[in-house]
PLY file of the C-alpha trace (Angstrom):
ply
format ascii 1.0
element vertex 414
property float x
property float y
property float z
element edge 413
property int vertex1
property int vertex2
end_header
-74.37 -10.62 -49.25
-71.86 -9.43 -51.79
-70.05 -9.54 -54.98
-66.50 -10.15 -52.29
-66.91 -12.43 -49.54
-63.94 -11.36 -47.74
-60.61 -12.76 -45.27
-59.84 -10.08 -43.11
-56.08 -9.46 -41.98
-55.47 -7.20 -38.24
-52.72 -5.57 -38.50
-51.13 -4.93 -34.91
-49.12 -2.12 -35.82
-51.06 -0.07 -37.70
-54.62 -0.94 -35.92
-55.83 -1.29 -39.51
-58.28 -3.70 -41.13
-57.58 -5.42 -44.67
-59.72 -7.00 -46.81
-58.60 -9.39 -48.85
-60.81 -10.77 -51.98
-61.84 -13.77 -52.77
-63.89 -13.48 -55.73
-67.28 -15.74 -55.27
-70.32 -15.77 -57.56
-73.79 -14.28 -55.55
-76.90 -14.43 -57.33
-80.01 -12.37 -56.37
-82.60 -13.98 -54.30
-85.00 -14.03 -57.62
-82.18 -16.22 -59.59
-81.82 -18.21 -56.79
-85.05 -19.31 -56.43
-85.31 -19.77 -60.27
-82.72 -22.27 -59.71
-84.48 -24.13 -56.71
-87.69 -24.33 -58.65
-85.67 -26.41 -61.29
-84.95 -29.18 -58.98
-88.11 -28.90 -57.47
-87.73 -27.25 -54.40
-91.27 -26.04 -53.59
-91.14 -22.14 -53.36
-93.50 -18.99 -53.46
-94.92 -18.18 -56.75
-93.45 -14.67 -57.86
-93.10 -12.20 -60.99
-90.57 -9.40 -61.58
-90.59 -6.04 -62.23
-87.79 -4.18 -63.31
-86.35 -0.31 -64.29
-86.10 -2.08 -67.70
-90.15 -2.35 -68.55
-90.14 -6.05 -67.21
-93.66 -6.00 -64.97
-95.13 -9.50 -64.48
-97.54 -8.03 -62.39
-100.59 -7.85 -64.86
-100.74 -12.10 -65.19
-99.82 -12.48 -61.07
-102.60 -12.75 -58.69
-102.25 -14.45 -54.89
-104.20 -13.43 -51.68
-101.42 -11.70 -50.02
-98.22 -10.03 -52.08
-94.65 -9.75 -50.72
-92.97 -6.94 -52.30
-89.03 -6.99 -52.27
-86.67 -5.54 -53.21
-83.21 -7.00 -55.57
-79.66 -6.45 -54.21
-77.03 -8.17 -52.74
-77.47 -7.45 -49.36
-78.90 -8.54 -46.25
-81.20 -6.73 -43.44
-83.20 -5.31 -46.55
-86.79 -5.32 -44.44
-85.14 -3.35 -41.72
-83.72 -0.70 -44.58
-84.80 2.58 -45.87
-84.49 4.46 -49.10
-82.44 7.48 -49.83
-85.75 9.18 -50.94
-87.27 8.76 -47.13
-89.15 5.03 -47.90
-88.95 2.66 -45.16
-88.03 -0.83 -45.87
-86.96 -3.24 -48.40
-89.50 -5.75 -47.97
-93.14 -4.56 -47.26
-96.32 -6.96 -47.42
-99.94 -5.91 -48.94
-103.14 -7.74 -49.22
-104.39 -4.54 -52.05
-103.01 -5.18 -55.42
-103.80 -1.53 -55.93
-100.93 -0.69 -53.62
-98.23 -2.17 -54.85
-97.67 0.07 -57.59
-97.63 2.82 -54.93
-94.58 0.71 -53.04
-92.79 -0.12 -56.22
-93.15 3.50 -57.35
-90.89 4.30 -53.89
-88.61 1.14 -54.46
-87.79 1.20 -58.23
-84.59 3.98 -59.01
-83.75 4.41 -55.24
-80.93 3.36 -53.39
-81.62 0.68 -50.45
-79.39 1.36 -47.26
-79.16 -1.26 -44.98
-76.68 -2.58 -42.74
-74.04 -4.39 -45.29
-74.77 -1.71 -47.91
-72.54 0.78 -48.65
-73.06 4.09 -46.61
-74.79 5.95 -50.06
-77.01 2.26 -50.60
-77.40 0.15 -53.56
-79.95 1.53 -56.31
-82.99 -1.24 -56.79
-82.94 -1.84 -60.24
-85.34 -5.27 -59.62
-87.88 -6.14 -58.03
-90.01 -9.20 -56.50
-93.03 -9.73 -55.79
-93.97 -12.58 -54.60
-96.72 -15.15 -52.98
-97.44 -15.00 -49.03
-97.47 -17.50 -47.08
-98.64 -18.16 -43.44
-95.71 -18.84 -41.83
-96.50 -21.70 -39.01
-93.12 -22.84 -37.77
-89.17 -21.40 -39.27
-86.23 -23.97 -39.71
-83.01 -23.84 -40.98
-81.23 -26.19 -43.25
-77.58 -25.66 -44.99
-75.19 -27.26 -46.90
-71.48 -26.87 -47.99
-68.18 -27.41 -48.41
-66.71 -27.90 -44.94
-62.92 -28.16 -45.35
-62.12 -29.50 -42.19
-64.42 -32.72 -43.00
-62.90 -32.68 -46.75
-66.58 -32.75 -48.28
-70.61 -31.54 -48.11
-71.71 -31.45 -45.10
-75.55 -30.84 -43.33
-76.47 -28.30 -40.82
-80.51 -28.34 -39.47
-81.72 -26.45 -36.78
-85.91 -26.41 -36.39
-84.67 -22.77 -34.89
-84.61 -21.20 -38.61
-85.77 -17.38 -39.68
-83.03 -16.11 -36.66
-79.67 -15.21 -36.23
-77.99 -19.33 -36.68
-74.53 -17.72 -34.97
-76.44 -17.16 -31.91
-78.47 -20.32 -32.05
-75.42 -21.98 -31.97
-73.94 -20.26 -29.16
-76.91 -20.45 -26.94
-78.49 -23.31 -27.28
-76.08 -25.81 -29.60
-78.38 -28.96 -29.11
-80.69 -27.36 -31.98
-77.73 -27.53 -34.22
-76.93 -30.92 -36.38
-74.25 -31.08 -38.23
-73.97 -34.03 -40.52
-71.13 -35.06 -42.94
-72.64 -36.18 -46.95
-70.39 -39.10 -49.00
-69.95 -37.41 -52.44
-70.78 -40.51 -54.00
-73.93 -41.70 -51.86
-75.59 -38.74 -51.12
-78.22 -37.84 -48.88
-79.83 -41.41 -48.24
-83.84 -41.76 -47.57
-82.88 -42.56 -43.91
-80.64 -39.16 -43.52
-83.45 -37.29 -45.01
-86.12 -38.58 -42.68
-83.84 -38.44 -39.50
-83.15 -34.48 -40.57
-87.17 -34.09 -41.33
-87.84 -35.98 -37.59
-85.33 -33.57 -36.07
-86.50 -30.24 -37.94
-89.80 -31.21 -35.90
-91.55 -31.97 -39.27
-94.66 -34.37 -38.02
-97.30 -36.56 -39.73
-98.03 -35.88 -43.46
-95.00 -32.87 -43.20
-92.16 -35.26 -42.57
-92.01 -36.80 -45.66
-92.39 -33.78 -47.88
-89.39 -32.47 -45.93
-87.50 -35.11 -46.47
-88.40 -35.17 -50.12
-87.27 -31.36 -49.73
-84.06 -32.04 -48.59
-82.88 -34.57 -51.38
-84.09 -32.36 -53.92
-81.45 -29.51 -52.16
-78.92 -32.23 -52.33
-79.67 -32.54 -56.29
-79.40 -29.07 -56.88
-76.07 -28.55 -54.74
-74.62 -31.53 -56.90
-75.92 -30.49 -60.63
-75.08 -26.67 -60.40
-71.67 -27.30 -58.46
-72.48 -25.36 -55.38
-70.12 -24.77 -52.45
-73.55 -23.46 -50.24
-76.96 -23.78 -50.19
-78.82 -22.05 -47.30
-82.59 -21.99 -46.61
-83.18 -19.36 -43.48
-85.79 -20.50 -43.21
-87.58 -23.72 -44.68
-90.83 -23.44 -43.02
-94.05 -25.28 -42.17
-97.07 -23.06 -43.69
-100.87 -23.40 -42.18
-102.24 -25.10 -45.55
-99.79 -28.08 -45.24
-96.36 -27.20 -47.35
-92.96 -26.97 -46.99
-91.33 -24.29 -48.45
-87.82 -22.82 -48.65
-89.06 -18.88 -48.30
-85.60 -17.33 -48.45
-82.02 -18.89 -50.42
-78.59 -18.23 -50.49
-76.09 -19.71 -53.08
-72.65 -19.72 -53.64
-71.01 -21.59 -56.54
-67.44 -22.96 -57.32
-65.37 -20.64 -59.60
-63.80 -23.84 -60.92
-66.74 -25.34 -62.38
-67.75 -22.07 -64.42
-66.49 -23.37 -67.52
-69.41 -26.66 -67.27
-71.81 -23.97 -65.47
-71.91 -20.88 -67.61
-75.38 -20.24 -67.77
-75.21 -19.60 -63.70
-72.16 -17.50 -64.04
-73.90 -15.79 -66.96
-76.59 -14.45 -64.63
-74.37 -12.53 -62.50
-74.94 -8.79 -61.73
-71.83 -6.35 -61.61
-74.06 -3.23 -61.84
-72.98 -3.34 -57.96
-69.45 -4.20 -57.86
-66.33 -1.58 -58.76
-65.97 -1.15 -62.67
-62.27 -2.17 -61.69
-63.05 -5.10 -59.58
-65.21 -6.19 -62.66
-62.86 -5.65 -65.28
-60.12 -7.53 -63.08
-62.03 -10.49 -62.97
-62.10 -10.68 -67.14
-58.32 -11.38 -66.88
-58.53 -13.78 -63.66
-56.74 -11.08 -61.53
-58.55 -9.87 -57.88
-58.57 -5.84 -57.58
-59.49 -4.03 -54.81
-59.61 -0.03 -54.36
-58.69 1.68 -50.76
-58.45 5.37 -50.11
-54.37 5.96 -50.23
-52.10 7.12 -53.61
-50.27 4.42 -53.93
-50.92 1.58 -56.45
-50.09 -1.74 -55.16
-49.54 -4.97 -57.86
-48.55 -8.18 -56.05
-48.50 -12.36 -56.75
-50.19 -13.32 -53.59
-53.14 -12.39 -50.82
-50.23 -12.86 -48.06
-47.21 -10.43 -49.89
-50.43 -7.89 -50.60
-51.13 -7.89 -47.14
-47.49 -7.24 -46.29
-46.88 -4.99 -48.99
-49.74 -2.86 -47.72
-48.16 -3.57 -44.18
-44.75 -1.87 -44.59
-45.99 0.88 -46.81
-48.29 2.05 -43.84
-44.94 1.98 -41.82
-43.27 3.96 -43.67
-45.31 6.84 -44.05
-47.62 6.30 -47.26
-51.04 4.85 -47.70
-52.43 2.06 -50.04
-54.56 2.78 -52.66
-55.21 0.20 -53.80
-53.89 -3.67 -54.68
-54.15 -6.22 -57.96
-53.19 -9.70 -57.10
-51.88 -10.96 -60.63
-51.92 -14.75 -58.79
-49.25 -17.68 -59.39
-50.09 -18.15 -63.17
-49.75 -14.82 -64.56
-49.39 -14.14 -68.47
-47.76 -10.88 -69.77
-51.41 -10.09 -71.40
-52.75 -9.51 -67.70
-49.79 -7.76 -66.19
-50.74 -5.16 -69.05
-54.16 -5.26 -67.96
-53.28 -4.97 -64.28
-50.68 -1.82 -64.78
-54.48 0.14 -66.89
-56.46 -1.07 -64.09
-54.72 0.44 -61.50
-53.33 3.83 -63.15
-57.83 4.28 -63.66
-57.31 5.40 -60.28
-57.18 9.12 -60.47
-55.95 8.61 -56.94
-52.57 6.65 -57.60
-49.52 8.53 -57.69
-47.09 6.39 -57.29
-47.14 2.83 -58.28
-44.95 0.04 -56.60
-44.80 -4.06 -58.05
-44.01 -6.02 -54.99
-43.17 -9.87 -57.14
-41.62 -13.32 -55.53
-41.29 -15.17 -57.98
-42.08 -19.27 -57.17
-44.40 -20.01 -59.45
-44.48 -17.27 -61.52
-41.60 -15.82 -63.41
-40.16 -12.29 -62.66
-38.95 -12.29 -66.06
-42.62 -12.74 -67.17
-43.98 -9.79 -64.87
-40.75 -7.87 -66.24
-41.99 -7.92 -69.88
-45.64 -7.28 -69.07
-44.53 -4.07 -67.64
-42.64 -3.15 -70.27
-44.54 -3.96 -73.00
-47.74 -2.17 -70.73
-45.32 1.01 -70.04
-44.41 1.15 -73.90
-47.96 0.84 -75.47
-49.12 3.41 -72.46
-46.67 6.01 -70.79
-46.49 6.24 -67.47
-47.40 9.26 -65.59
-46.25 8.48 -62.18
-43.26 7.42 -60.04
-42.83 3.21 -60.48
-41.01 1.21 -58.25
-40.39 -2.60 -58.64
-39.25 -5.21 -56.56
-38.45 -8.66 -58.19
-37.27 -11.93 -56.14
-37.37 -15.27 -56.56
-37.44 -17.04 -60.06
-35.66 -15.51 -63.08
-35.21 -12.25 -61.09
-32.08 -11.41 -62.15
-33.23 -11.44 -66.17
-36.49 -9.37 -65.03
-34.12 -7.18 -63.46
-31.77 -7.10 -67.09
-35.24 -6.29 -68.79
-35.93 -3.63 -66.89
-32.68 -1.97 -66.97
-32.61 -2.11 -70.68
-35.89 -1.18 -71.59
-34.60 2.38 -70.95
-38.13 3.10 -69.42
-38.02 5.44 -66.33
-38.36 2.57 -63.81
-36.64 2.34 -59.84
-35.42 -1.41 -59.45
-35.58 -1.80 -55.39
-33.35 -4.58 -53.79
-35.49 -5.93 -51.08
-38.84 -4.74 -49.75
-38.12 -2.27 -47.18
-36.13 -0.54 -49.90
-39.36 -0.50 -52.42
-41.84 0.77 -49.40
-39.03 3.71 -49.02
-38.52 4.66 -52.58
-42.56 4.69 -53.17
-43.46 6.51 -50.32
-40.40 9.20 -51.28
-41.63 8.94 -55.03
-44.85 10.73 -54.19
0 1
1 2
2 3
3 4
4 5
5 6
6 7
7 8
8 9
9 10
10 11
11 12
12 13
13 14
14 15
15 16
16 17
17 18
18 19
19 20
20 21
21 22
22 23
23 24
24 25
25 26
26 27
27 28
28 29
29 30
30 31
31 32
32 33
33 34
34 35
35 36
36 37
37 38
38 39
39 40
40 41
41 42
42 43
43 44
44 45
45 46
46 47
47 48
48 49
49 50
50 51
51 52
52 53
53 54
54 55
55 56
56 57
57 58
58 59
59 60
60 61
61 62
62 63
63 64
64 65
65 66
66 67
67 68
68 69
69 70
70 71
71 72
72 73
73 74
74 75
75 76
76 77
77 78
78 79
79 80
80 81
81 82
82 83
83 84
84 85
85 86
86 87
87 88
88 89
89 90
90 91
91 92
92 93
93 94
94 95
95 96
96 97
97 98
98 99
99 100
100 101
101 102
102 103
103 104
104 105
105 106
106 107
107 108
108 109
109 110
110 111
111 112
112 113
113 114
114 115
115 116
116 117
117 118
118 119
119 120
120 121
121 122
122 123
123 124
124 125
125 126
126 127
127 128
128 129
129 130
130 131
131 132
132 133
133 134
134 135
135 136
136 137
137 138
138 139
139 140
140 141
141 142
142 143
143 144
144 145
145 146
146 147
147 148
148 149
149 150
150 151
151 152
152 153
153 154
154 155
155 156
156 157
157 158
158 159
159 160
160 161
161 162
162 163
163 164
164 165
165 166
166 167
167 168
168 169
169 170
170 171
171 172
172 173
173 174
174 175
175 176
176 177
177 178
178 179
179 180
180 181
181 182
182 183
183 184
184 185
185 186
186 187
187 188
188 189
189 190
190 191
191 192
192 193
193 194
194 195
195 196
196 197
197 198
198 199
199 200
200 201
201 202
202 203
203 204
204 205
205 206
206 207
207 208
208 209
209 210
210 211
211 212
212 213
213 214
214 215
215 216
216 217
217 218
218 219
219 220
220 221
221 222
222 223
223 224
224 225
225 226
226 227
227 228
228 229
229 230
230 231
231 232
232 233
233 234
234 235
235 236
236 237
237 238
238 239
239 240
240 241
241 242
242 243
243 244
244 245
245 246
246 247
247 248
248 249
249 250
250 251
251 252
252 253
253 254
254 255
255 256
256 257
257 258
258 259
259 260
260 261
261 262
262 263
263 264
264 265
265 266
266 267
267 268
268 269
269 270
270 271
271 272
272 273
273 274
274 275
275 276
276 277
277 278
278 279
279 280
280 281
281 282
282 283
283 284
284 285
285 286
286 287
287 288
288 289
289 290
290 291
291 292
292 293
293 294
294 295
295 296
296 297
297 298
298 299
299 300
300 301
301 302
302 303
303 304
304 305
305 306
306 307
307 308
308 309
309 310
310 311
311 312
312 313
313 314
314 315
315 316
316 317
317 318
318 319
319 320
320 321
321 322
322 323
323 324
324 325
325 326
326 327
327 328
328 329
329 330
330 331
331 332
332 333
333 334
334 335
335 336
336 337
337 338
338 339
339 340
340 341
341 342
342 343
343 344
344 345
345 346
346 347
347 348
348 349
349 350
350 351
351 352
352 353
353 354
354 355
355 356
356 357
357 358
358 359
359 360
360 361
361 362
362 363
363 364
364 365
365 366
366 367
367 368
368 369
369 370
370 371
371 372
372 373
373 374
374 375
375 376
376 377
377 378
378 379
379 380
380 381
381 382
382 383
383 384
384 385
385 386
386 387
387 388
388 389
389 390
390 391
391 392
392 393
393 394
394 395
395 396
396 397
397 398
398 399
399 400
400 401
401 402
402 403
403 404
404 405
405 406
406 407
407 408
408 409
409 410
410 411
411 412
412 413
């Protein structure tokens, strides 16, 4: 998991991989869970324990204790710690252990496979209830665009890899489209419970399991909810063990206490400070400083810098509805590069106005001097007056007249 889920762009020429952001909110699997357990979704029991003080261990007590560990990442069991500690996610029946694991957890950075190479420093941690694990399924739902609403996936084939479920054997897959307005009926729910193998006494506490999902996906505006895996436990339960959410950006202004509970200890100071003004930043390892309206022109702009020479350092997408408030913004977020030595605006104007992007630079470059080479390529909408307002501002600028020309002039500016 992470702060960016990303679209990734091959570039043919230059055999180079781009990432383009699309800012989502992730929550940690503790907040997730919190958020189950208001709608009822039966989970483990758990406390926290954090580098703050925060140790809920004293009033927890269970047979068997899960200890795991808090970031945004997958594959933590399978992980190790920079201090020599291996594994994320370790299980003790001895209360007096766990101290000993948290004591190895707690401060150290986790490295696992969709960490960064250096890890991500546990700040939190679970620990949580065991359970006897009987039989693993798997239940999602989302936003499918291609059926224009929520849909259902099951598989009784849960706590596995669901890509290769669905590859190999695609009869334990159902997919199921929801109505918006009806929901996920009593008959759905039992016909899902029935086909996630749920028998006797079980099937109708999955079912129940399943609506209550539903209820939470519709109340906190969710675009996914993923249980991997909802399992079957040896005393009789059904219990989502592990949760993944992802929420609609558009709805943050009716769901702020979710987006209120989102860590960006993790994320790039930049990428976080980006998101205050609505823009998407993200840092690569060139010297020159990319600001664009669009994930397509960023891509290109990137594109035909590579060909001529220079490398990317990095890219702010200002978007369609741009205010002269966050081009200033966007020209101090990038220059906090150390790295950037050159800077080059790459702007079509449709929606937005060049002559709006024009006096956002100015007005940034006037309040704080540039140090570097800029270039600036307007098109499109009121181009021509962003062009007049850069020529008169009498600021050391380089108007380009078409993109090949910018590329040139910011790859010979360096």
């Amino acid at each position: 998991m992470s702060l960016w889920n990303s679209l990734v762009k091959y570039s043919s020429k230059q055999d180079i991989l781009y990432k383009v952001p699309v800012r989502y909110l992730n929550l940690l699997e503790y907040q997730s869970k919190n958020l189950l357990r208001r709608t009822n979704v039966a989970i483990q029991d758990f406390c926290m324990i954090d580098d703050q003080g925060e140790n809920g261990l004293d009033k927890f007590n269970a047979k068997e204790y899960v200890i795991k560990a808090q970031i945004l990442a997958g594959g933590r069991g399978k992980g190790h710690f920079n201090n020599g500690f291996k594994g994320g996610v370790h299980i003790t029946q001895s209360r007096q252990e766990i101290p000993n694991i948290i004591k190895k957890m707690l401060g150290f950075n986790l490295i696992t496979k969709q960490t960064p190479k250096d890890g991500i420093t546990v700040k939190k941690i679970m620990v949580a209830e065991s359970v006897n694990i009987m039989r693993e399924t798997y239940l999602c739902i989302l936003m499918d665009r291609q059926r224009n609403g929520p849909v259902i996936i099951a598989s009784p084939a849960g706590g596995v890899d669901i890509e290769g479920v669905a590859e190999k054997t695609p009869e334990l897959i159902k997919t199921i489209p929801i109505d918006i307005f009806e929901g996920i009926t009593n008959k759905m729910a039992n016909e899902l419970a029935e086909f996630l193998e749920f028998k006797g006494e079980l099937k109708p506490k999955a079912a129940e399991e399943i609506k209550n999902l539903w209820n939470l996906f519709k109340t906190v505006d969710a675009v996914q909810i993923e249980i991997n895996p909802l399992v079957e436990t040896d005393d009789g339960k059904v219990v989502a063990v592990d949760a993944k959410l992802n929420f609609d950006d558009n709805a943050k202004y009716r769901q702020k206490e979710i987006f209120d509970m989102e860590d960006v200890t993790e994320s790039d100071p930049r990428e976080v400070e980006a998101a205050k003004y609505n823009l998407n930043y993200i840092g690569m390892n060139g010297n020159i400083g990319c600001l664009v309206n669009g994930a397509g022109l960023a891509m290109a702009t990137m594109d035909i810098i590579k060909l001529y020479g220079g490398e990317p350092a990095n890219f702010l997408d200002v978007g369609g509805s741009v205010k002269e408030e966050q081009v200033k913004a966007a020209f101090q977020i990038i220059t906090s590069d150390p790295s950037v030595k050159a800077i080059l605006v790459n702007v079509f104007g449709g929606i937005v106005n060049c002559a709006t992007i024009a006096n956002g630079i100015v007005g940034a470059l006037k309040s704080t001097p540039l140090k570097v080479p800029l270039v600036v390529r307007l098109e499109g909408t009121n181009a021509t007056e962003a062009r007049r307002i850069i020529n008169e501002s009498g600021l050391s600028i380089q108007i380009a007249g078409n993109l090949d020309d910018a590329a040139e002039k910011a790859v010979k500016a360096l």
